[in-house]
N, C-alpha and C positions, 0 to 999 in steps of 0.2 A: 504493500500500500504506500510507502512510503517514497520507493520510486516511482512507483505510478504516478505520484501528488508532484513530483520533482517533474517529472516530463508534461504534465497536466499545465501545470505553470509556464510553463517554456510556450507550449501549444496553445494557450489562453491568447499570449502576448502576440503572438508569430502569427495567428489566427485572425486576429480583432477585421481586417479587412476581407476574408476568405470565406463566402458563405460555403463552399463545400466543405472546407476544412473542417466549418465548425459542424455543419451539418454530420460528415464524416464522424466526429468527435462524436455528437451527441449518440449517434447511434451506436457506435462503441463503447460509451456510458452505462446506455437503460443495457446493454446485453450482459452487463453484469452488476445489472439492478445496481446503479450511482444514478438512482431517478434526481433527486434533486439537481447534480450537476449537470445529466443531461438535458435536463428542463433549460438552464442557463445558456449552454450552448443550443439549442432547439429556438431560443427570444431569440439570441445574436442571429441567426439565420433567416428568422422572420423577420426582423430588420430589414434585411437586405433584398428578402424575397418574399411581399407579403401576403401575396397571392400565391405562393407555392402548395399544392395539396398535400404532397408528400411530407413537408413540412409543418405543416399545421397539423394532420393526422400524428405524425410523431411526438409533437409537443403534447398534443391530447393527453396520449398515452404515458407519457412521462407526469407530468401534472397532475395525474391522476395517481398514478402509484408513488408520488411524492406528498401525496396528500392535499393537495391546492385542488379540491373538487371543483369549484363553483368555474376558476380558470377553463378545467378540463371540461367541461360542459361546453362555457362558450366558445374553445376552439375547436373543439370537436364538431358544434353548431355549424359554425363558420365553414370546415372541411366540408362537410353534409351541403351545405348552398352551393358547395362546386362542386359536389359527386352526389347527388341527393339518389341513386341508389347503389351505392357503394355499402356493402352489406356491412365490411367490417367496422364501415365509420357507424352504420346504423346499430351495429349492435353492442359497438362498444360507448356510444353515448345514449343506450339504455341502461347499460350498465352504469354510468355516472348518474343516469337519473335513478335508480333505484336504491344505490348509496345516499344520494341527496336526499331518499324518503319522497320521490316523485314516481313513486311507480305508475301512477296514470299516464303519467306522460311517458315511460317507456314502454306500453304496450301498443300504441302504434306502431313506433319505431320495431319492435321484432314482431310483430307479424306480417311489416313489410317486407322484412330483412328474410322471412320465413317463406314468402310466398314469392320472393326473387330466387331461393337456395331454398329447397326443400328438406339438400341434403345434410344441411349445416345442423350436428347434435348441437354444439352448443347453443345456437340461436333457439331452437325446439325445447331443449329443458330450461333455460332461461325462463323463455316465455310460457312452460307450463307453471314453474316455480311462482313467477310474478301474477298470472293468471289466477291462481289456487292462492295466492295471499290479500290479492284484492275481492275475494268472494267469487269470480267467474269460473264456477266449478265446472258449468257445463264443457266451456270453451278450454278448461283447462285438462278436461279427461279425453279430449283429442289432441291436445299438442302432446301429450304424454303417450297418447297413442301412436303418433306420428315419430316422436322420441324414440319409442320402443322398437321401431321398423328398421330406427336404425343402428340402438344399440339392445338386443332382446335382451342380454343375458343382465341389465341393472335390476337388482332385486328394489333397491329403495323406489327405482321408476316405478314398477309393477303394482308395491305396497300404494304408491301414492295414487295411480290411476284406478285401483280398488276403491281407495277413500274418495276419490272425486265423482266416481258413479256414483255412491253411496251418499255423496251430501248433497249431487244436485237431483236427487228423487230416485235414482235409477237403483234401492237396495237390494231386490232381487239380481243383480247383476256384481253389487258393489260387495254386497257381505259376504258372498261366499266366498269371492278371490281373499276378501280381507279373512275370515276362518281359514281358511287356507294357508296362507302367509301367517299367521299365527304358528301353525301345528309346524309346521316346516322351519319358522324362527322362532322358537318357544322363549329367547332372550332378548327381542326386538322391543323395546318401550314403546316405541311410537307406536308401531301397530296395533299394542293393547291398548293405548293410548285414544288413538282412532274406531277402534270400535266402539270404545265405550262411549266418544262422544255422536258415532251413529245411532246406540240403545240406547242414550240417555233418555228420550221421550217414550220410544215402546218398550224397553227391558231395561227401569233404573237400578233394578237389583244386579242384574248384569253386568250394566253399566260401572256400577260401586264395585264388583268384583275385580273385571280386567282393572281399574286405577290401582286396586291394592296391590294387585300383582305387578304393576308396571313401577308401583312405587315402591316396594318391595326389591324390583332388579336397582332404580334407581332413584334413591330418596329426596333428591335434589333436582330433578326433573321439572318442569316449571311447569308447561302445560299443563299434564296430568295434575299439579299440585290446585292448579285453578278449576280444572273441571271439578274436581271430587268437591272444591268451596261449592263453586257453584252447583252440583247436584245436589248437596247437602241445606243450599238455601231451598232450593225447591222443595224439603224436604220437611221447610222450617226449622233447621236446625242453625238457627243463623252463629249463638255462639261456635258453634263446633265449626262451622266454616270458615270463622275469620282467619283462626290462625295459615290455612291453605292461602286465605285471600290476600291476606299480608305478604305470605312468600312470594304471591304471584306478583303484586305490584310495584315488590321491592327487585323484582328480577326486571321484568317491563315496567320503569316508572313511566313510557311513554303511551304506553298503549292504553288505548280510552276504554275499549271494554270492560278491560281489568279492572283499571280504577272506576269506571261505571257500577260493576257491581259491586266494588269496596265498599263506594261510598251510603250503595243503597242499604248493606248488609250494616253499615254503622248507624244507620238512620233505624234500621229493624232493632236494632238495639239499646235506642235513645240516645246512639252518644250522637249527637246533634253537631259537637263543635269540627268533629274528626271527621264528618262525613260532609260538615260542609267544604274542607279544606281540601278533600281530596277532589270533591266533584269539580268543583272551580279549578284544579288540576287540569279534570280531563274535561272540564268546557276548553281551558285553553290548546289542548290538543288536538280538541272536535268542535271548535265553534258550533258547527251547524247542526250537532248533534242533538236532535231533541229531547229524545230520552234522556240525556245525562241534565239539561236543562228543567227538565221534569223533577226530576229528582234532585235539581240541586233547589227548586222552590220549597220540595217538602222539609228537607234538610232547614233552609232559613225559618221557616216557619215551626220546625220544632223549637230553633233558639232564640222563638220570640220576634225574629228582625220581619218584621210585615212589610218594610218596603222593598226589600232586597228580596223577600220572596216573589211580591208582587211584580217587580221588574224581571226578576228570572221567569217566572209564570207568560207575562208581557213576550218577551224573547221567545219561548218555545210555541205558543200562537202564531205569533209571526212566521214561523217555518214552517206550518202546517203539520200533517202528519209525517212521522217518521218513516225515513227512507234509509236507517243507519243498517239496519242488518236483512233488507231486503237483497234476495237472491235471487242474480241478474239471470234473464233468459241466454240458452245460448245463440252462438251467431255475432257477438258483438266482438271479437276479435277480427273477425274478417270481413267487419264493417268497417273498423277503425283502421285498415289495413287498406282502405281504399283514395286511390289520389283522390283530392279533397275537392275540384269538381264532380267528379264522381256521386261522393260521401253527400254533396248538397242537391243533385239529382234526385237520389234517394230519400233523403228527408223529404225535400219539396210534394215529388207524387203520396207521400205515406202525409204528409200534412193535408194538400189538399183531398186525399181520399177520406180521409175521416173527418174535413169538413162538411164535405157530401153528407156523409151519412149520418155526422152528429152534429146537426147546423143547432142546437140547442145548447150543447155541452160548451158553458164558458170559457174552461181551460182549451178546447181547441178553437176554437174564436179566437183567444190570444194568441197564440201560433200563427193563427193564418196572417193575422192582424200583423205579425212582427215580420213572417216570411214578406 
């Protein structure tokens, strides 16, 4: 390393006017992961060439495993405007949006990236991965299917597109793969993990079973630690749940669900002040979340504060009903996958048809109104 740093300096200086050189340099950098250095030499070559794809694609990629996300984003961006289907700039500025906690927004980007290269595993488990975390189970038990075509032998793909039948309605298809995957990995957590939260509504006794066993292989397991809170609130057993609901929120302090039902399971239990602290957490998380808004009224109104209930109450009106954990039809990946005259094609006839047909229904009046 040490001569490296000695010849690195020499070539810094020798360089300053040679966009190949530096260019050169940078990509001798990132190939033995010196991202931040290569990032520095990857600027000096956009300087010079600011238009270059090759060069802006590279800086991406360094910027991002340097850790400079939001950088990596918008040069990656910028690459995309001059090769907008260039698969690898689309998939790897999915992958910055997904890091960023933008995973909507990188669900166009790979199922364009998917329906340009079919054959691309990583673009396929990506997008099943992101698909099955934002709730699109349906669309997500085909990219896992599409996945599997091309790598059969992933047991975890397998396990996962069992779960995806299974939560987006199709259990006659989903549970059995999933018992199966079970008997065959009798040490898989998730798996038990996954069933139980497919029985949690038709078999809770079931349900409570595979957590114990999963908790059992591994006691520090986070999800299973949340479902067994949450099946046990169902249960009303709200003390017994907290202590799960706390593991879980203290694993995920970011995730609104968790802290959703924290806050509700502290309110079942009068502690008012604790339930109001967390919900307002995860309003901050979930603005638009109604549910948690709901709950964060009854919360103020257990400790008394009527107007901070009444403006929480005010808020969650406003939004209407809750769309927080409604489960998307499928087909919407390979909407969003569509070049975007296309994509307003599509809206426009599916607006005007249901103006035809529902010339009463207000909400389509405002659609047509805005189309």
């Amino acid at each position: 390393d040490a001569e490296a740093n000695e010849l690195l300096l020499q070539l810094s200086n020798s360089a300053a006017h040679d966009p190949q050189l530096t260019f050169s340099a940078g990509l001798a950098l990132a190939s033995v992961a010196k991202y931040g250095q290569a990032e520095d030499f990857f600027s000096r070559t956009l300087e010079a060439e600011p238009g270059n794809f090759d060069v802006l694609y590279n800086l991406g990629l360094a910027a991002f495993h340097a850790g400079h996300r939001q950088r990596a984003h918008d040069v990656l961006q910028a690459a995309l405007t001059q090769r907008p289907q260039d698969v690898d700039t689309l998939y790897n500025l999915a992958v910055v949006n997904v890091d960023l906690k933008h995973s909507a927004d990188a669900i166009p980007l790979l199922a364009q990236a998917a329906r340009l290269d079919p054959a691309r595993r990583n673009v396929q488990l990506t997008l099943a991965q992101t698909l099955s975390a934002l709730g699109y189970y349906a669309d997500a038990a085909t990219a896992y299917e599409n996945y599997m075509k091309l790598v059969p032998g992933d047991d975890a793909a397998q396990r996962e597109h069992a779960f995806m039948l299974a939560a987006c309605g199709r259990r006659d298809l989903g549970m059995p793969k999933l018992e199966a995957f079970v008997r065959s990995h009798p040490g898989d957590v998730t798996a038990r993990y996954e069933i139980a939260v497919a029985e949690s509504s038709s078999d809770p006794a079931d349900a409570a079973a595979q957590l114990e066993k999963a908790l059992a292989l591994q006691p520090d397991f986070g999800p299973a630690r949340f479902a067994r809170g949450a099946l046990r609130c169902r249960q009303g057993k709200f003390a017994d749940a907290l202590p799960d609901l706390e593991f879980a929120a203290a694993q995920y302090p970011d995730n609104a669900l968790v802290l959703d039902r924290l806050g509700k399971t502290y309110t079942d239990l009068d502690r008012f002040a604790d339930a109001e602290r967390v919900l307002n957490k995860a309003a901050e998380v979930s603005p638009r979340n109604a549910t948690v808004l709901l709950h964060l009224s009854r919360a103020y109104s257990g400790e008394g504060r009527k107007d901070e209930a009444r403006t929480a109450l005010e808020r969650f009106r406003a939004l209407g009903p809750d769309q927080a954990y409604h489960v998307p039809p499928a087909g919407m990946a390979d909407l969003l996958s569509l070049p975007p005259e296309q994509l307003y094609a599509q809206y426009r006839a599916e607006v005007e048809s249901r103006f035809k047909k529902q010339l009463q229904d207000p909400e389509v009046n405002v659609r047509h109104l805005k189309l």
